[in-house]
N, CA, C and O atoms as a GROMACS GRO file, in nm:
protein
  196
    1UNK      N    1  -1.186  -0.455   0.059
    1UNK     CA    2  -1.137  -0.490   0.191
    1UNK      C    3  -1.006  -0.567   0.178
    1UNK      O    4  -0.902  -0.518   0.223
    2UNK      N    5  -1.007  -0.677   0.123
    2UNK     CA    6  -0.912  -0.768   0.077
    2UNK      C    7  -0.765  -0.678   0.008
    2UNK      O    8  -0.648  -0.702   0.041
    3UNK      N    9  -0.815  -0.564  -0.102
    3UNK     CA   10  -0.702  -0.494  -0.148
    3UNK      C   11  -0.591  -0.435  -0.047
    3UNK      O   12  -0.471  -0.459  -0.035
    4UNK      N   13  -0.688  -0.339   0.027
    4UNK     CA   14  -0.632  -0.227   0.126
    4UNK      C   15  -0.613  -0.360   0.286
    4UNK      O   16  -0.596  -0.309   0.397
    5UNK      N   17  -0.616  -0.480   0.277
    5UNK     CA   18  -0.574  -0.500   0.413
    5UNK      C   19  -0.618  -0.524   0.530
    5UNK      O   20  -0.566  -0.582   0.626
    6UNK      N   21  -0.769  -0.453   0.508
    6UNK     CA   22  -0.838  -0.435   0.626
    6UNK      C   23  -0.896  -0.591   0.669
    6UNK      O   24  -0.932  -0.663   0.576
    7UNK      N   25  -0.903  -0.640   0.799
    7UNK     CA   26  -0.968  -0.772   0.846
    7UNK      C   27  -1.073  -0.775   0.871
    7UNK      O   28  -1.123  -0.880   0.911
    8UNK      N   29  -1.147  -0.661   0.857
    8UNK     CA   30  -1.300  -0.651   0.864
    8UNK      C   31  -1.376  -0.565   0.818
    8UNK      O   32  -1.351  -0.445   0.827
    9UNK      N   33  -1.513  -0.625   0.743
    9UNK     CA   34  -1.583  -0.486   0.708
    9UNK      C   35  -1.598  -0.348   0.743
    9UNK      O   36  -1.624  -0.254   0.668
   10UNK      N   37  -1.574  -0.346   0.883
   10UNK     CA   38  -1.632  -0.202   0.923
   10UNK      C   39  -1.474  -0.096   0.935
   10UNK      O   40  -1.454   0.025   0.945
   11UNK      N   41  -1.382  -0.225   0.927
   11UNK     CA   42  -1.259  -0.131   0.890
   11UNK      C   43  -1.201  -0.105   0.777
   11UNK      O   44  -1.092  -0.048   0.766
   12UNK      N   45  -1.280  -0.151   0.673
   12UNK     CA   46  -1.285  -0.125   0.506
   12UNK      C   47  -1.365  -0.045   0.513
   12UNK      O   48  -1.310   0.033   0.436
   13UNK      N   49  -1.460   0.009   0.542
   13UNK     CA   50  -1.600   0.104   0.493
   13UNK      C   51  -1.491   0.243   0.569
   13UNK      O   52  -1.460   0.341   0.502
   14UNK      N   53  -1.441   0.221   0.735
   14UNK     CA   54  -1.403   0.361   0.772
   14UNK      C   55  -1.281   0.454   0.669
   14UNK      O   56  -1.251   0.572   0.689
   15UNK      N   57  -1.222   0.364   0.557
   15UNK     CA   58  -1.138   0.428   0.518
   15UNK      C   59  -1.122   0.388   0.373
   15UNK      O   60  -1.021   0.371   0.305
   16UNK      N   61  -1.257   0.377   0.343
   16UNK     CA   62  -1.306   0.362   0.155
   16UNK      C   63  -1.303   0.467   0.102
   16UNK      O   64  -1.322   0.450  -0.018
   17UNK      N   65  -1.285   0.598   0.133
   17UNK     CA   66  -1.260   0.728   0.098
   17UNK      C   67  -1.170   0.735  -0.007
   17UNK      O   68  -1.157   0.778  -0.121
   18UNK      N   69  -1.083   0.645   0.123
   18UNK     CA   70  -0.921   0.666   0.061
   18UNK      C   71  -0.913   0.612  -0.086
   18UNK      O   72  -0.882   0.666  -0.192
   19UNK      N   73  -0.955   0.469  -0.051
   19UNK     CA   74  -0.955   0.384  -0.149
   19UNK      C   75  -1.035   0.433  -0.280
   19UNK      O   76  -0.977   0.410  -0.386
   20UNK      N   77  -1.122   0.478  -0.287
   20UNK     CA   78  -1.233   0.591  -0.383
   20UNK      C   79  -1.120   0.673  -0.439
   20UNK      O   80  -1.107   0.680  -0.562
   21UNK      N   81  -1.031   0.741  -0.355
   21UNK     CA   82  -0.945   0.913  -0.432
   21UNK      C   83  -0.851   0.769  -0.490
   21UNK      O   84  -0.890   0.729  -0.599
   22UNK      N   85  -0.779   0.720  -0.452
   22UNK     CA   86  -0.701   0.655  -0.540
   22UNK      C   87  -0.717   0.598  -0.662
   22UNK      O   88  -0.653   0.606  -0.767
   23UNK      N   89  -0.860   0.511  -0.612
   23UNK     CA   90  -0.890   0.467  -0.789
   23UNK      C   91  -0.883   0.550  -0.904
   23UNK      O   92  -0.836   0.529  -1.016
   24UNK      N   93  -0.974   0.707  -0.825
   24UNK     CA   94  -0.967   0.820  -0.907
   24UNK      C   95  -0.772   0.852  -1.018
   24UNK      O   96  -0.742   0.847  -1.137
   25UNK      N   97  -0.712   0.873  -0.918
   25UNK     CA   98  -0.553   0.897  -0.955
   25UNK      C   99  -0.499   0.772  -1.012
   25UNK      O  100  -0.383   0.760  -1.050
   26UNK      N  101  -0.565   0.705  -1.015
   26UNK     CA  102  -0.477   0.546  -1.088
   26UNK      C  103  -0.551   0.542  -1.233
   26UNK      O  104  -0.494   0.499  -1.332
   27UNK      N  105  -0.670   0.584  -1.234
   27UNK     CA  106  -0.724   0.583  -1.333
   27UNK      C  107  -0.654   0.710  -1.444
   27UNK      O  108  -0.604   0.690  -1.555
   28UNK      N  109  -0.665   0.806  -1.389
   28UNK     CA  110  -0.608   0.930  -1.494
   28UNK      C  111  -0.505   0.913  -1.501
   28UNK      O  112  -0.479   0.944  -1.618
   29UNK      N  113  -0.375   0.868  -1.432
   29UNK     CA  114  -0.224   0.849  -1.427
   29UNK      C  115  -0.245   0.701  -1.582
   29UNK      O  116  -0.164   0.708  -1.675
   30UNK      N  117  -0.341   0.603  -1.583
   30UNK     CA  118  -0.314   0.511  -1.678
   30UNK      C  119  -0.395   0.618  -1.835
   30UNK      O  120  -0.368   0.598  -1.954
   31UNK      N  121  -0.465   0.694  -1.796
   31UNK     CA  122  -0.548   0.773  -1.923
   31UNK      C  123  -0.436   0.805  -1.995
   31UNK      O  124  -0.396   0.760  -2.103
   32UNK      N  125  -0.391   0.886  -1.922
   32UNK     CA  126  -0.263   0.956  -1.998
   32UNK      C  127  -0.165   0.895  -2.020
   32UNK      O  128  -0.111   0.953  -2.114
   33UNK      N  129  -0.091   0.790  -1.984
   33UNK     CA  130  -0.032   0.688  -2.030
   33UNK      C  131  -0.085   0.656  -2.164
   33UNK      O  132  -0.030   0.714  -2.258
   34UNK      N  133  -0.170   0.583  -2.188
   34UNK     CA  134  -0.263   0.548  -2.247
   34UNK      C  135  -0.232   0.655  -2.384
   34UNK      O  136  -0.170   0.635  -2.488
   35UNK      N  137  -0.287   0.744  -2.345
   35UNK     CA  138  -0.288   0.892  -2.443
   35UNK      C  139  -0.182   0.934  -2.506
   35UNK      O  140  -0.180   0.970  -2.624
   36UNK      N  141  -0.051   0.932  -2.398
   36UNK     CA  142   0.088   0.957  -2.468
   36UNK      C  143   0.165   0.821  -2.600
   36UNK      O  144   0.243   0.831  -2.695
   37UNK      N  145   0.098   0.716  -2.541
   37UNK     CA  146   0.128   0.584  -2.644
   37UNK      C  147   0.002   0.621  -2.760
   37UNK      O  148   0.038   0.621  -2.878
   38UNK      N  149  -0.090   0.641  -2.741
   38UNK     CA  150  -0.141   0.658  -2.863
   38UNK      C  151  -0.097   0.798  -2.977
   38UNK      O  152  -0.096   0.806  -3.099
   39UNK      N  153  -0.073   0.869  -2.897
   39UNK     CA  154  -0.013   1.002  -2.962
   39UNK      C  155   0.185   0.934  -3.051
   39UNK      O  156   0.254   0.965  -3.147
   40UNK      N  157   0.189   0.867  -2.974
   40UNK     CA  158   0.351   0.844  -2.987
   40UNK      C  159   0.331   0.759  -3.128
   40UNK      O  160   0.408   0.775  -3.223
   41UNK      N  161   0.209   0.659  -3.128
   41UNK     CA  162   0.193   0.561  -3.264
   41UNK      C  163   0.119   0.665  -3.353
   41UNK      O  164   0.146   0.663  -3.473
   42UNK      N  165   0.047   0.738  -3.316
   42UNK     CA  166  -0.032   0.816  -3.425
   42UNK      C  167   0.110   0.876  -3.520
   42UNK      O  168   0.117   0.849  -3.640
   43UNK      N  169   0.232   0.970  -3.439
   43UNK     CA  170   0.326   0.990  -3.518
   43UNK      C  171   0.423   0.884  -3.546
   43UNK      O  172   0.537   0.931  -3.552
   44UNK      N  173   0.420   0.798  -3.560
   44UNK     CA  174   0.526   0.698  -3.609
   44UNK      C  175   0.551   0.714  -3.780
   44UNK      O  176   0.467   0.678  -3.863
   45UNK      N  177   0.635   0.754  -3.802
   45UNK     CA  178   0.677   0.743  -3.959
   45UNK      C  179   0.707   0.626  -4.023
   45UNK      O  180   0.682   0.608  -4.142
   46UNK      N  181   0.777   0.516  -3.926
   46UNK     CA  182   0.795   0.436  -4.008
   46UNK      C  183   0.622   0.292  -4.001
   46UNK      O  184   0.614   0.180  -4.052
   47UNK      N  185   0.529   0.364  -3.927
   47UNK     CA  186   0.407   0.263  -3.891
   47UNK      C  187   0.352   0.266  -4.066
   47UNK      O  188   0.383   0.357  -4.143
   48UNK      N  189   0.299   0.195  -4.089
   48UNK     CA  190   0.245   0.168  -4.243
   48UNK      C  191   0.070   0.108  -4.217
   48UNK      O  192   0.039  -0.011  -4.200
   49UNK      N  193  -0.003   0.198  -4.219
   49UNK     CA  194  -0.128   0.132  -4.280
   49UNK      C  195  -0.213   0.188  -4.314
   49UNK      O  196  -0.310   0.129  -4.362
   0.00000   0.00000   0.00000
């Protein structure tokens, strides 16, 4: 409720949908982040260990 703004419960619940698909897309947008930095250190030539 507090994130999205809303001043009251029942106007956080009508539009938690939203808030649900986003977590979804914030989550895979940081996976792959995530994924491309680990791919980027896996090839590092000059990393040593």
């Amino acid at each position: 409720m507090r994130r999205l703004g809303h001043s009251s419960p029942a106007a956080a619940l009508l539009y938690q949908h939203a808030a649900d698909d986003r977590d979804a897309e914030i989550a895979r947008a940081l996976d792959a982040m995530l994924g491309a930095a680990s791919e980027s250190w896996d090839d590092d030539p000059d990393r040593d260990d």
